[in-house]
CHARMM-style PDB file with segment names, atoms N, HN, CA, C and O in Angstrom:
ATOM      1  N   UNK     1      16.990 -14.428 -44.300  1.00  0.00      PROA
ATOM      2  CA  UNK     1      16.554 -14.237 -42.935  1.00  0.00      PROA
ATOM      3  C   UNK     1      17.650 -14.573 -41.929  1.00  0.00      PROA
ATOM      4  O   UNK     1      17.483 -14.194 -40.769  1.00  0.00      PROA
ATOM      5  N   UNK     2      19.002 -15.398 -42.326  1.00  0.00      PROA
ATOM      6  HN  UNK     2      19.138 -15.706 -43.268  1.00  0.00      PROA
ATOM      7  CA  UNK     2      19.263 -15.411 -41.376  1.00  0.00      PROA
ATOM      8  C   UNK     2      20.293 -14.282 -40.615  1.00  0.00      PROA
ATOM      9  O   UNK     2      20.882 -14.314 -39.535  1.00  0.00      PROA
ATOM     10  N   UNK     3      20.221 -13.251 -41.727  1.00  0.00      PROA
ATOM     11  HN  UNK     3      19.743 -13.225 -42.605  1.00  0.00      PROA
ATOM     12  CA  UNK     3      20.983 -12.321 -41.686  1.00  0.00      PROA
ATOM     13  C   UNK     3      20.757 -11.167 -40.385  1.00  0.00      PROA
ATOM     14  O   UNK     3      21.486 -10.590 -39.578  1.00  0.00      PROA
ATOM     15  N   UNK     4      19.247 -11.214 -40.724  1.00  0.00      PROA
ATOM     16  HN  UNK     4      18.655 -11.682 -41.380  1.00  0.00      PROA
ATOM     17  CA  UNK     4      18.642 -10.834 -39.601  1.00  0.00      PROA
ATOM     18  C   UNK     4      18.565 -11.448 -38.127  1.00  0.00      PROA
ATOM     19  O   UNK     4      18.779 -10.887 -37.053  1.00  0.00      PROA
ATOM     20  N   UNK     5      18.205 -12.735 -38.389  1.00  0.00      PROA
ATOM     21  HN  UNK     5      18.031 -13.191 -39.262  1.00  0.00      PROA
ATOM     22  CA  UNK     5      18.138 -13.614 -36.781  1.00  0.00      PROA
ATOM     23  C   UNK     5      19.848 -13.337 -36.138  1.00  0.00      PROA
ATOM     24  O   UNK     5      20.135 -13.367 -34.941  1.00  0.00      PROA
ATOM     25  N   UNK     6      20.810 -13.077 -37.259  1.00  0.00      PROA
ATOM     26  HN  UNK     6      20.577 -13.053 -38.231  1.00  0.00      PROA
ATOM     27  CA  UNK     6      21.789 -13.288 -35.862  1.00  0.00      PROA
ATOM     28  C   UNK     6      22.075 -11.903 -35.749  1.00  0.00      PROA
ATOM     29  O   UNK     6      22.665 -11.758 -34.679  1.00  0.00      PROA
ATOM     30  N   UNK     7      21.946 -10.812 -36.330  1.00  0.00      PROA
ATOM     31  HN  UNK     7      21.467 -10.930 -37.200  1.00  0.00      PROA
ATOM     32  CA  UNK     7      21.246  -9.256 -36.099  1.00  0.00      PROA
ATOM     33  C   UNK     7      20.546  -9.212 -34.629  1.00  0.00      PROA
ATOM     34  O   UNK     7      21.340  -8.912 -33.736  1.00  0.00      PROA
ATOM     35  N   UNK     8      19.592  -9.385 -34.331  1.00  0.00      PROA
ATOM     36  HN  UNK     8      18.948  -9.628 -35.056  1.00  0.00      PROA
ATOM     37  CA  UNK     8      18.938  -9.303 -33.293  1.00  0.00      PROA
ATOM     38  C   UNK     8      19.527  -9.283 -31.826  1.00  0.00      PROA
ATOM     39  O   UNK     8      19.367  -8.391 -30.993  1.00  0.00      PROA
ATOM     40  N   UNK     9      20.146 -10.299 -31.707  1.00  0.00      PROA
ATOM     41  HN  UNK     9      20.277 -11.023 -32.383  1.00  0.00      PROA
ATOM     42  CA  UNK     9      20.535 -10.479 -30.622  1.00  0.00      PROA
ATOM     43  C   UNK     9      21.592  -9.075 -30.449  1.00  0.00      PROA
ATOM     44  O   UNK     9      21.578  -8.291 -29.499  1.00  0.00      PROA
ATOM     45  N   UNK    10      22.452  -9.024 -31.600  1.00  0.00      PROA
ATOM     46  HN  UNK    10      22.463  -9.660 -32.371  1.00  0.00      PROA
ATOM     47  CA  UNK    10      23.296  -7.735 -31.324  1.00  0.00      PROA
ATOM     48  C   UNK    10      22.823  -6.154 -31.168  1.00  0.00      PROA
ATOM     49  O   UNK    10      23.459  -5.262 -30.607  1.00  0.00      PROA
ATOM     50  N   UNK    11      21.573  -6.055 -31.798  1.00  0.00      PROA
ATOM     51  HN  UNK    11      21.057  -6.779 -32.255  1.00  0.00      PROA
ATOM     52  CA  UNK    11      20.890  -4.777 -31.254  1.00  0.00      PROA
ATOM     53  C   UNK    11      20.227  -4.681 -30.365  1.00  0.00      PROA
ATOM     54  O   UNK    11      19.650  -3.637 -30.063  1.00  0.00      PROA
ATOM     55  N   UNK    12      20.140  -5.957 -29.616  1.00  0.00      PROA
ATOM     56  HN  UNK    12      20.609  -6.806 -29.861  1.00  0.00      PROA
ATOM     57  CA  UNK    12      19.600  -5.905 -27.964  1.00  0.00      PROA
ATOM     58  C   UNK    12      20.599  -5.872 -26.786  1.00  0.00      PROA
ATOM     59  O   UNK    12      20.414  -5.525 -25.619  1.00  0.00      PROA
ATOM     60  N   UNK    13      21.711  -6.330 -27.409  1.00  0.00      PROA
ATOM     61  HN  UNK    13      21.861  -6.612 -28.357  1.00  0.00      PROA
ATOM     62  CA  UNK    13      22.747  -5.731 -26.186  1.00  0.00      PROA
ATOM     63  C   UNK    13      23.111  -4.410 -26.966  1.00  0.00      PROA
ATOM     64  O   UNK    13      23.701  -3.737 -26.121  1.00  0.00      PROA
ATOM     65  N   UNK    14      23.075  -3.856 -27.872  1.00  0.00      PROA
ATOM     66  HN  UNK    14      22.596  -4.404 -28.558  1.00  0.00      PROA
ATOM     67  CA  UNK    14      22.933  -2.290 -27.887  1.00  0.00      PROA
ATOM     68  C   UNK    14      22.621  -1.885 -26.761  1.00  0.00      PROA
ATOM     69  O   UNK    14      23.254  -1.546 -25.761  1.00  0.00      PROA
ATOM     70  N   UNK    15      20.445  -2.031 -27.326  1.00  0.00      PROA
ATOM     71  HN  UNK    15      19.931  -2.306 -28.139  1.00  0.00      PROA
ATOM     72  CA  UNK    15      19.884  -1.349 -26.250  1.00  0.00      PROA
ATOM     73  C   UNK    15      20.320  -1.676 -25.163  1.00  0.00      PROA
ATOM     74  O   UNK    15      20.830  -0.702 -24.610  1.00  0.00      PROA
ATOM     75  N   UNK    16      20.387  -2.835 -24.406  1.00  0.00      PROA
ATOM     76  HN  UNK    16      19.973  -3.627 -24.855  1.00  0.00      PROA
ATOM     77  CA  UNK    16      20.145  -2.665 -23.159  1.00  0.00      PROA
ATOM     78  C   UNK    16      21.887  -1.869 -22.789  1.00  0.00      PROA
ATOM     79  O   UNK    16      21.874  -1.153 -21.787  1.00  0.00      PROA
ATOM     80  N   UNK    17      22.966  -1.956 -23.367  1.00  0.00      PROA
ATOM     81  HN  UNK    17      22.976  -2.538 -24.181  1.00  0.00      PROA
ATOM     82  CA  UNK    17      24.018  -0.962 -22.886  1.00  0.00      PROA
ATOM     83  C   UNK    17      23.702   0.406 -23.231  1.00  0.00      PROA
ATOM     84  O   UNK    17      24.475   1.254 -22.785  1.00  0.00      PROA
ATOM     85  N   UNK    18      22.995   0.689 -23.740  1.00  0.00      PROA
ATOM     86  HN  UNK    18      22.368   0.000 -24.103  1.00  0.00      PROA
ATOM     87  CA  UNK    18      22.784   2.594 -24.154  1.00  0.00      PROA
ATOM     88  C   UNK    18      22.571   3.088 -22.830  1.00  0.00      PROA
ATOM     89  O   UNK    18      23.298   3.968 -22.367  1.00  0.00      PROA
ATOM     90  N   UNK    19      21.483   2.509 -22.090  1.00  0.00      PROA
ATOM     91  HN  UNK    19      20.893   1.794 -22.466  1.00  0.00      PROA
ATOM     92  CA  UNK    19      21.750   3.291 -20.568  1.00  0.00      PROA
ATOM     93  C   UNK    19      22.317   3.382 -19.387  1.00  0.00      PROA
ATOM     94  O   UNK    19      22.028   3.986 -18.354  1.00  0.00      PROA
ATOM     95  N   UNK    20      23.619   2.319 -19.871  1.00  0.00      PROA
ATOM     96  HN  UNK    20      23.853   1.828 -20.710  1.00  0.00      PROA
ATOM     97  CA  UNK    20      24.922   2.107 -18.586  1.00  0.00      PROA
ATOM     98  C   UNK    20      25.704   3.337 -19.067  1.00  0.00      PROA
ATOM     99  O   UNK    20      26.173   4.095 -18.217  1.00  0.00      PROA
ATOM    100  N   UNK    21      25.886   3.598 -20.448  1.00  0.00      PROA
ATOM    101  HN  UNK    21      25.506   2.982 -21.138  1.00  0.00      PROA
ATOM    102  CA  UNK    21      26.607   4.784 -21.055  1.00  0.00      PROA
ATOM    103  C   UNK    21      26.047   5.575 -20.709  1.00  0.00      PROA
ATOM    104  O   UNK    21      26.412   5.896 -19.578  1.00  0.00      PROA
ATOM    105  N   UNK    22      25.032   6.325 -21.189  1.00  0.00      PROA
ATOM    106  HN  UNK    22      24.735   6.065 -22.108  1.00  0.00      PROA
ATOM    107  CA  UNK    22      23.767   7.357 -20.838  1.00  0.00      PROA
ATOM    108  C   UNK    22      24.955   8.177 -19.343  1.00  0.00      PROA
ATOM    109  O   UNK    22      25.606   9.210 -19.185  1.00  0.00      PROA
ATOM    110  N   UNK    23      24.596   6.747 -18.457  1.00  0.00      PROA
ATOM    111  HN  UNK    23      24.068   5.907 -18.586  1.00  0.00      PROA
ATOM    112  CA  UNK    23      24.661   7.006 -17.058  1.00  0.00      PROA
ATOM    113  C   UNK    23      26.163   7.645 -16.615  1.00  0.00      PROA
ATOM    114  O   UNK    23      26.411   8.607 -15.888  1.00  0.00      PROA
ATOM    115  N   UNK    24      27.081   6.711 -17.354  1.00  0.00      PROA
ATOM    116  HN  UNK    24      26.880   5.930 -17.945  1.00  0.00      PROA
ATOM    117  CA  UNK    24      28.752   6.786 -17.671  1.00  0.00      PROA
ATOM    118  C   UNK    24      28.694   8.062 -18.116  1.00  0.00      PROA
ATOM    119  O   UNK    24      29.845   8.480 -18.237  1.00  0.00      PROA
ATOM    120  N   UNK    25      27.937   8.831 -18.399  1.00  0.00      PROA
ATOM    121  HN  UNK    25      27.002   8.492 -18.300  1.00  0.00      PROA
ATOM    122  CA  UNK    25      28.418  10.342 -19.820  1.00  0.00      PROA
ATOM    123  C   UNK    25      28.149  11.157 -17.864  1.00  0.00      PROA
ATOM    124  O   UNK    25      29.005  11.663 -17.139  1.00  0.00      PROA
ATOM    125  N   UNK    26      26.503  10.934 -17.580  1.00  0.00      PROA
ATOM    126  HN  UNK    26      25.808  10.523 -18.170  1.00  0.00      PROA
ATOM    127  CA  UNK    26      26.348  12.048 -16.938  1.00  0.00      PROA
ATOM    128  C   UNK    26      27.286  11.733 -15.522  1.00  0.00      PROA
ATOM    129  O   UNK    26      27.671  12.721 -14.896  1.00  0.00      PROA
ATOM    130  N   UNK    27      27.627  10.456 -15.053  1.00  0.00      PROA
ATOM    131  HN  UNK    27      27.313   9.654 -15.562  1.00  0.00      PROA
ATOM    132  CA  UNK    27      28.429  10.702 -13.511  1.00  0.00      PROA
ATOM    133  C   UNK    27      29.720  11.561 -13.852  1.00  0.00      PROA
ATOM    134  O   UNK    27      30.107  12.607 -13.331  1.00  0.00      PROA
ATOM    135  N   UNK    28      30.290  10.787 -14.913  1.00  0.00      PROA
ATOM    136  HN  UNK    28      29.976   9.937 -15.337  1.00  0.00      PROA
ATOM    137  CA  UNK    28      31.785  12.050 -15.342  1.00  0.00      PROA
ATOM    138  C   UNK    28      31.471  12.816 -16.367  1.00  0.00      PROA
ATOM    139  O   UNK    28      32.016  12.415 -17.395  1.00  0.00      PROA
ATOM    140  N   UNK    29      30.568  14.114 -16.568  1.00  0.00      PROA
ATOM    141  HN  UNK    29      30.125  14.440 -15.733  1.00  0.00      PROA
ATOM    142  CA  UNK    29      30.600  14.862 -17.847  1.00  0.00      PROA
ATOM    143  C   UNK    29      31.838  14.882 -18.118  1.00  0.00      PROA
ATOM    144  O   UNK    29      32.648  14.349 -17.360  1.00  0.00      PROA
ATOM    145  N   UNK    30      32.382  15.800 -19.794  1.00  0.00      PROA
ATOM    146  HN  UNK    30      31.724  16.234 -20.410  1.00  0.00      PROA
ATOM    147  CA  UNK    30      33.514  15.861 -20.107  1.00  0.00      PROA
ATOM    148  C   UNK    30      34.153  17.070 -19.652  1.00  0.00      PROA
ATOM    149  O   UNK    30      33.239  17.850 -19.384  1.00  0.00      PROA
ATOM    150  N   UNK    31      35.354  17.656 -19.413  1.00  0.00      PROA
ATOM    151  HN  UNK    31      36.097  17.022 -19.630  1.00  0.00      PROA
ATOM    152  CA  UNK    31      35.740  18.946 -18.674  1.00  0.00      PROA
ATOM    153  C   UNK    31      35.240  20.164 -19.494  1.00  0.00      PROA
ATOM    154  O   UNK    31      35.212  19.997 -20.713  1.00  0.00      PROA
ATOM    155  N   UNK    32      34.916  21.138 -19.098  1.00  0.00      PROA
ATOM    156  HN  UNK    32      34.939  21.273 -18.108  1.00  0.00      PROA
ATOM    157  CA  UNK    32      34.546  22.499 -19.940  1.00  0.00      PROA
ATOM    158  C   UNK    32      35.636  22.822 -20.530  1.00  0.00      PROA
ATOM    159  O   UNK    32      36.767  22.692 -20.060  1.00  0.00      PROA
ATOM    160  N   UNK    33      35.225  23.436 -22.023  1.00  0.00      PROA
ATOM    161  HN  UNK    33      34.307  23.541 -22.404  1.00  0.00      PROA
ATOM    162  CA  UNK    33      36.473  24.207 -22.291  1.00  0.00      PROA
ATOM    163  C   UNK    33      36.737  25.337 -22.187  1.00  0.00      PROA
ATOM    164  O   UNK    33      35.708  26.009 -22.113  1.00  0.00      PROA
ATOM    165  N   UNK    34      37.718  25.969 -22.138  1.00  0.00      PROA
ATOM    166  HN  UNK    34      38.553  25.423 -22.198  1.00  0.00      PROA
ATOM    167  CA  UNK    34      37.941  27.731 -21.817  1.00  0.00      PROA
ATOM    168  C   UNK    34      37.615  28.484 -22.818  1.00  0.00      PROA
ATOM    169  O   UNK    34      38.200  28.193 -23.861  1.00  0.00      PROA
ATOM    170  N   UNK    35      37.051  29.156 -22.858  1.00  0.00      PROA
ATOM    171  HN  UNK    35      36.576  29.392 -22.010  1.00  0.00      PROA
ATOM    172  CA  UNK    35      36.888  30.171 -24.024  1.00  0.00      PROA
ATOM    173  C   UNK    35      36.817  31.155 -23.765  1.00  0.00      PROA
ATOM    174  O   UNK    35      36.183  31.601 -22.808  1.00  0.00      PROA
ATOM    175  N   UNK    36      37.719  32.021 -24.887  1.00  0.00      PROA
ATOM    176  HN  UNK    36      38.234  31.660 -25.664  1.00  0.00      PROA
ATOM    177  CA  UNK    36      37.687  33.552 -24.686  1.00  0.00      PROA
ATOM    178  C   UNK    36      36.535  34.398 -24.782  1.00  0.00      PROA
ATOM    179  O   UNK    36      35.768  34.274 -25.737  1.00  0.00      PROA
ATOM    180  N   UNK    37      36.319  35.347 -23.776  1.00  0.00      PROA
ATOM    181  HN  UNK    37      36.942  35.448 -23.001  1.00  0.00      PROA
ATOM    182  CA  UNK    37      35.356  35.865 -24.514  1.00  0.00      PROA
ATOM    183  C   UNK    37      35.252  36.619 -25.777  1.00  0.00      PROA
ATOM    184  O   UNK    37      36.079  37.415 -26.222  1.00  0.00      PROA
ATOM    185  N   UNK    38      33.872  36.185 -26.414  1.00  0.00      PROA
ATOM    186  HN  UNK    38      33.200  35.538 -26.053  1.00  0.00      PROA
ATOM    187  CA  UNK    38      34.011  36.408 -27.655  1.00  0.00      PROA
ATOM    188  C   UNK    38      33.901  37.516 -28.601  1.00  0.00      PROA
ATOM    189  O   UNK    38      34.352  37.538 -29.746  1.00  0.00      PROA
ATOM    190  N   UNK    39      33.242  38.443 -27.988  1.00  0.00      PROA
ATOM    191  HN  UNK    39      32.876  38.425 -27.058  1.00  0.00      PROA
ATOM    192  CA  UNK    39      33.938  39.656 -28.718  1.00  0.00      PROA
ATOM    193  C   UNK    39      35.512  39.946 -28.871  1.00  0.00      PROA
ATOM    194  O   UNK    39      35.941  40.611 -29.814  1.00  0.00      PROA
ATOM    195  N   UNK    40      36.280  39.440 -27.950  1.00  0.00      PROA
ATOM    196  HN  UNK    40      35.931  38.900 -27.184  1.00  0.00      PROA
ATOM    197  CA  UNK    40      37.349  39.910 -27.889  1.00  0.00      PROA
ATOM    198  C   UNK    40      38.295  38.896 -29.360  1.00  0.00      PROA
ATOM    199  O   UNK    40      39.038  39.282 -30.262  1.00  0.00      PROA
ATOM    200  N   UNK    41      37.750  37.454 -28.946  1.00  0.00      PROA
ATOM    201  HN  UNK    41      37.147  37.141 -28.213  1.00  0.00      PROA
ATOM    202  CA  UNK    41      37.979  36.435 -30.027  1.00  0.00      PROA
ATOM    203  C   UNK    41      37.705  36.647 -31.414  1.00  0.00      PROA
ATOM    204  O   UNK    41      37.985  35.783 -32.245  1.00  0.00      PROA
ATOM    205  N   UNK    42      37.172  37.745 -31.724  1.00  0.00      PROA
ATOM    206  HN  UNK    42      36.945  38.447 -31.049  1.00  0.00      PROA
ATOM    207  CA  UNK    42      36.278  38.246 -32.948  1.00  0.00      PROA
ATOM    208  C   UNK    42      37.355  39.268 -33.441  1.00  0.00      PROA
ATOM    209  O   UNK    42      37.984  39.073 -34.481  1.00  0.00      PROA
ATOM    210  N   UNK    43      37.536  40.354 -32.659  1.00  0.00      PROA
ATOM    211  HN  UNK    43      37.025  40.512 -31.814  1.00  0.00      PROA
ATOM    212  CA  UNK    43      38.783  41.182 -32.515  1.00  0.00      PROA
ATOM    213  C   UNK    43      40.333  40.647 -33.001  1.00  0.00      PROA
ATOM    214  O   UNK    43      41.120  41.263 -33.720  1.00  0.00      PROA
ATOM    215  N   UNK    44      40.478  39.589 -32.509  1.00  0.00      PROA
ATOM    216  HN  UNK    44      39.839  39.088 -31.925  1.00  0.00      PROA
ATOM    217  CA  UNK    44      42.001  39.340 -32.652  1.00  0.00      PROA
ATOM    218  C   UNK    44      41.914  38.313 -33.558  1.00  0.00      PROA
ATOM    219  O   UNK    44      42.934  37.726 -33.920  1.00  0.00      PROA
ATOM    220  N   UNK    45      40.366  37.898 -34.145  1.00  0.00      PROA
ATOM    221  HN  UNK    45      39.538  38.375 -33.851  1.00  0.00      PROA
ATOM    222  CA  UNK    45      40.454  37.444 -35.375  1.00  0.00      PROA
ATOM    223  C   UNK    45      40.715  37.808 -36.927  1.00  0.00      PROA
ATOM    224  O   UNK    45      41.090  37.157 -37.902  1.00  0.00      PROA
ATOM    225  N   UNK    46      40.257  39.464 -36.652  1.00  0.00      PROA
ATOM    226  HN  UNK    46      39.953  39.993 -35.860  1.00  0.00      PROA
ATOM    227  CA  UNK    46      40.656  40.263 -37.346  1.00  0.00      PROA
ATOM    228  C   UNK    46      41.812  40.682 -38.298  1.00  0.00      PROA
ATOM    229  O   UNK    46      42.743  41.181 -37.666  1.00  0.00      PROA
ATOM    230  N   UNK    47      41.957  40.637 -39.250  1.00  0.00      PROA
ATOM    231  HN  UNK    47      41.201  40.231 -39.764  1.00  0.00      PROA
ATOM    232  CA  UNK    47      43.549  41.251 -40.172  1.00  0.00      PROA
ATOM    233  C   UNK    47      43.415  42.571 -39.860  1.00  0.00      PROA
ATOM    234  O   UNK    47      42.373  42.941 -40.401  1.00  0.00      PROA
ATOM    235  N   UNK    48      44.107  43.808 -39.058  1.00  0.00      PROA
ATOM    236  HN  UNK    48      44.954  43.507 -38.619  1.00  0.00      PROA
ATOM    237  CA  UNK    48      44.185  45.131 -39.592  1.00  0.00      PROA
ATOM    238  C   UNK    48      45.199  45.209 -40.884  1.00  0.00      PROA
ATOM    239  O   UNK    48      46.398  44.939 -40.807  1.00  0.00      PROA
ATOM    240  N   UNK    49      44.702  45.512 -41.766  1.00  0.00      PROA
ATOM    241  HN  UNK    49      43.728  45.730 -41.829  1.00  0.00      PROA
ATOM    242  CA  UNK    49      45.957  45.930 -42.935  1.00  0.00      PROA
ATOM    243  C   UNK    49      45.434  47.312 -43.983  1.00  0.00      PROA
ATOM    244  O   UNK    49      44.479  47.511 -44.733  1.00  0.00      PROA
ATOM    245  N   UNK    50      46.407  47.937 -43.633  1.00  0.00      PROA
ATOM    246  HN  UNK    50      47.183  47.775 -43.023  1.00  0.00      PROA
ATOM    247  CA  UNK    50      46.576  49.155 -44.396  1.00  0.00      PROA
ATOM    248  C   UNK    50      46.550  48.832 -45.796  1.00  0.00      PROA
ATOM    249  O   UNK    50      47.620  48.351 -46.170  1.00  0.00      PROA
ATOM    250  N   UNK    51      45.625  48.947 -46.744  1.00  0.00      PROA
ATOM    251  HN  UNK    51      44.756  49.338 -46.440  1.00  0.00      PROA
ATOM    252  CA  UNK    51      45.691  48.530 -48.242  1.00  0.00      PROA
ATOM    253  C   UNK    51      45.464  49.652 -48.488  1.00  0.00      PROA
ATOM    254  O   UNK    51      44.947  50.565 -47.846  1.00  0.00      PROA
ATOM    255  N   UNK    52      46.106  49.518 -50.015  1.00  0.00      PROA
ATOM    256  HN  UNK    52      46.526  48.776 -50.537  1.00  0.00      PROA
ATOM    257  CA  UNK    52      45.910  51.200 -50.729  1.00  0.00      PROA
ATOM    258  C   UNK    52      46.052  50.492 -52.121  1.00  0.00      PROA
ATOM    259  O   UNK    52      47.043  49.864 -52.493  1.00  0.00      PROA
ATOM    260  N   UNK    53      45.108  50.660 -52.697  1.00  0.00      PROA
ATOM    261  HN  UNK    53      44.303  51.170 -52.394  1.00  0.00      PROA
ATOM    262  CA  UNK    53      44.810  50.562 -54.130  1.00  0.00      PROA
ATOM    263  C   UNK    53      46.171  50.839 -55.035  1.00  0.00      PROA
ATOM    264  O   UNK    53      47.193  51.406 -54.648  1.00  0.00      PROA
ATOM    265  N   UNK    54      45.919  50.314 -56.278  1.00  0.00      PROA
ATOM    266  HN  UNK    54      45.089  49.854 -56.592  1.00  0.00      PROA
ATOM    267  CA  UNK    54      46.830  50.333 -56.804  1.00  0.00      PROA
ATOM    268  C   UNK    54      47.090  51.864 -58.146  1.00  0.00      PROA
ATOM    269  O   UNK    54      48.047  52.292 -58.790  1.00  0.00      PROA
ATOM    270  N   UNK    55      45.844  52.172 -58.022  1.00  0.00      PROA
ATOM    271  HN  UNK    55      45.067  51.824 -57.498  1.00  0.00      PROA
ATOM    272  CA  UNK    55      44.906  53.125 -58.662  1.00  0.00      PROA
ATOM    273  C   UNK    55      43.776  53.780 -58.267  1.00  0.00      PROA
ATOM    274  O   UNK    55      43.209  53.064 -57.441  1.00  0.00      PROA
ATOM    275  N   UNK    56      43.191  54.761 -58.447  1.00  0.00      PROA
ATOM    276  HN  UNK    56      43.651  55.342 -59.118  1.00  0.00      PROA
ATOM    277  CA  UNK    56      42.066  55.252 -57.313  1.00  0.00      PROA
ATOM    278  C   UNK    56      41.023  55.041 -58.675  1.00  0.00      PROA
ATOM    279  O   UNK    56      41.305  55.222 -59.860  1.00  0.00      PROA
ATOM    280  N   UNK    57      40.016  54.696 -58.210  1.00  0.00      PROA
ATOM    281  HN  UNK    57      39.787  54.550 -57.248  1.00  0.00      PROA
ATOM    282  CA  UNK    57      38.815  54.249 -58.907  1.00  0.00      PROA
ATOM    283  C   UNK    57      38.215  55.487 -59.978  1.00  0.00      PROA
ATOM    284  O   UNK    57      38.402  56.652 -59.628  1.00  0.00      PROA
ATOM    285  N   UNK    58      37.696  55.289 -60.918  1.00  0.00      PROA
ATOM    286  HN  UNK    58      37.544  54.342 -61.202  1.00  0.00      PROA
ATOM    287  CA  UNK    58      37.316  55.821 -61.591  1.00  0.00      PROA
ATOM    288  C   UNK    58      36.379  56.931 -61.662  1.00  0.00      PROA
ATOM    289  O   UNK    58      36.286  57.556 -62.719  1.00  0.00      PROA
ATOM    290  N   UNK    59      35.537  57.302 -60.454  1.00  0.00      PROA
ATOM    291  HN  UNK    59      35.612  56.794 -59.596  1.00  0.00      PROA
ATOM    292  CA  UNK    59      34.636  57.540 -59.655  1.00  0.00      PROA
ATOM    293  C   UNK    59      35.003  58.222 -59.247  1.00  0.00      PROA
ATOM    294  O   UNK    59      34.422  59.307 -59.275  1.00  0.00      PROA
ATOM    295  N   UNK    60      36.280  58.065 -58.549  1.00  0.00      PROA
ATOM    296  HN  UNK    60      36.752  57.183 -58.527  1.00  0.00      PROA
ATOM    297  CA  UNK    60      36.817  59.033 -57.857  1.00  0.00      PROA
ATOM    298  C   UNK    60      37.541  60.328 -58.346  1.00  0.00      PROA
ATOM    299  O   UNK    60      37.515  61.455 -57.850  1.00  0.00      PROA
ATOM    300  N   UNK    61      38.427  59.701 -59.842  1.00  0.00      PROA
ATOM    301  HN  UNK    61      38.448  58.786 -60.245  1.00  0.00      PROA
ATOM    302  CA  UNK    61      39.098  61.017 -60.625  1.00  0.00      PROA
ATOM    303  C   UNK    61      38.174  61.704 -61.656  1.00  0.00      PROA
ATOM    304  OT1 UNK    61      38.573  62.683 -62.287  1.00  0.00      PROA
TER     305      UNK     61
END
């Protein structure tokens, strides 16, 4: 038990700091980030590459 009794006291100054932070997050949110739009981000995520088999499929001849 006494592991717990000196426990206590430290999860009550938790709580009672969770809503000085809370408050700290919303007066300065964090800056937005830029983002491309995303179709375009999707696009230039893309590989174009010309591949050509090494053999044409079986199916095919």
């Amino acid at each position: 038990m006494a592991g717990f009794e000196f426990l206590s006291p430290l999860a009550l100054a938790a709580l009672v700091v969770l809503p000085a932070i809370w408050w700290l997050l919303k007066l300065t949110p964090p800056r937005p980030r830029r983002e491309i739009f995303p179709p375009l981000a999707i696009l230039l995520r893309l590989a174009k590459r010309d591949e050509t088999p090494a053999r044409s499929p079986w199916w095919l001849t």
